[in-house]
C-alpha positions in Angstrom: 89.5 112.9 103.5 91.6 109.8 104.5 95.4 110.4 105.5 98.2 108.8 103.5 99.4 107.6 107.3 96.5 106.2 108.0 96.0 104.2 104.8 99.7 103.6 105.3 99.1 102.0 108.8 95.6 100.5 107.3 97.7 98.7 104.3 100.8 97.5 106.2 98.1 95.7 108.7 96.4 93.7 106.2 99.7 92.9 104.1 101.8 92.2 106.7 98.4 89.9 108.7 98.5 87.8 104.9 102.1 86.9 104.6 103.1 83.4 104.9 106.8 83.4 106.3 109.4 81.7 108.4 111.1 84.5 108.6 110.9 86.1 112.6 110.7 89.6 111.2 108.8 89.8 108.2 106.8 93.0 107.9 106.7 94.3 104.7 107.4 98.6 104.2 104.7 100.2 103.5 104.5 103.9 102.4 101.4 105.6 101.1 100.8 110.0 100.4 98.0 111.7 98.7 98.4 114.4 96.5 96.8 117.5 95.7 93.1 117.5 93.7 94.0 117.7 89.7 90.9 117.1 88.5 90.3 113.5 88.6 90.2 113.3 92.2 93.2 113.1 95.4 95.5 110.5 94.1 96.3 108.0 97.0 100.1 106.4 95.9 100.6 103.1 98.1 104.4 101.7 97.7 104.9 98.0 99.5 108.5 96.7 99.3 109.1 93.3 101.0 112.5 91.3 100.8 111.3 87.3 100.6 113.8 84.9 101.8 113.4 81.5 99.9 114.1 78.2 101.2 113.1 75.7 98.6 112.3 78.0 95.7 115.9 79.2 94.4 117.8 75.8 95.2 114.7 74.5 92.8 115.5 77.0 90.5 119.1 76.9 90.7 118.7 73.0 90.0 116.3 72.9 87.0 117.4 75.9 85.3 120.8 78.0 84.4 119.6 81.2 86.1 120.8 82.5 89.2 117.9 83.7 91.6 119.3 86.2 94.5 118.2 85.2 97.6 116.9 87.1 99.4 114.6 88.3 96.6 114.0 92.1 96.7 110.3 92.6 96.0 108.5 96.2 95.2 105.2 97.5 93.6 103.6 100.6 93.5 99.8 101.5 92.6 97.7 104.7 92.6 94.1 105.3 93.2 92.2 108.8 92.9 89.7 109.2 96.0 
């Protein structure tokens, strides 16, 4: 049985080894647990949350459109897989 801490470790590696920054620090926060067995199997929750700092992409925005991107842009998903 894998770890969540170990996919955790496993996930944040390859995430934070595809990123294209300028950013000095950006490592994305990676958290992953698996529960108990409930019939379909252990299910492995991975959370990533990563706060992207534009530097073209919302003065673009800003000047072809009304809306008002924040920047930084707070970015989060979450996915679960049974093992």
């Amino acid at each position: 049985m894998i770890s969540a801490v170990t996919s955790g470790v496993a996930i944040n590696n390859v995430v934070g080894n595809s990123l294209l920054s300028f950013q000095v620090s950006a490592q994305p926060s990676v958290t992953a647990s698996v529960g108990s067995w409930d019939g379909l199997g252990y299910p492995l929750t991975v959370t990533v949350k990563y706060t992207y700092t534009s530097l073209v992409l919302s003065a673009l925005i800003k000047l072809f459109s009304l809306a008002n991107l924040p920047n930084p842009i707070p970015l989060s998903t979450t996915t679960t897989m049974y093992l």
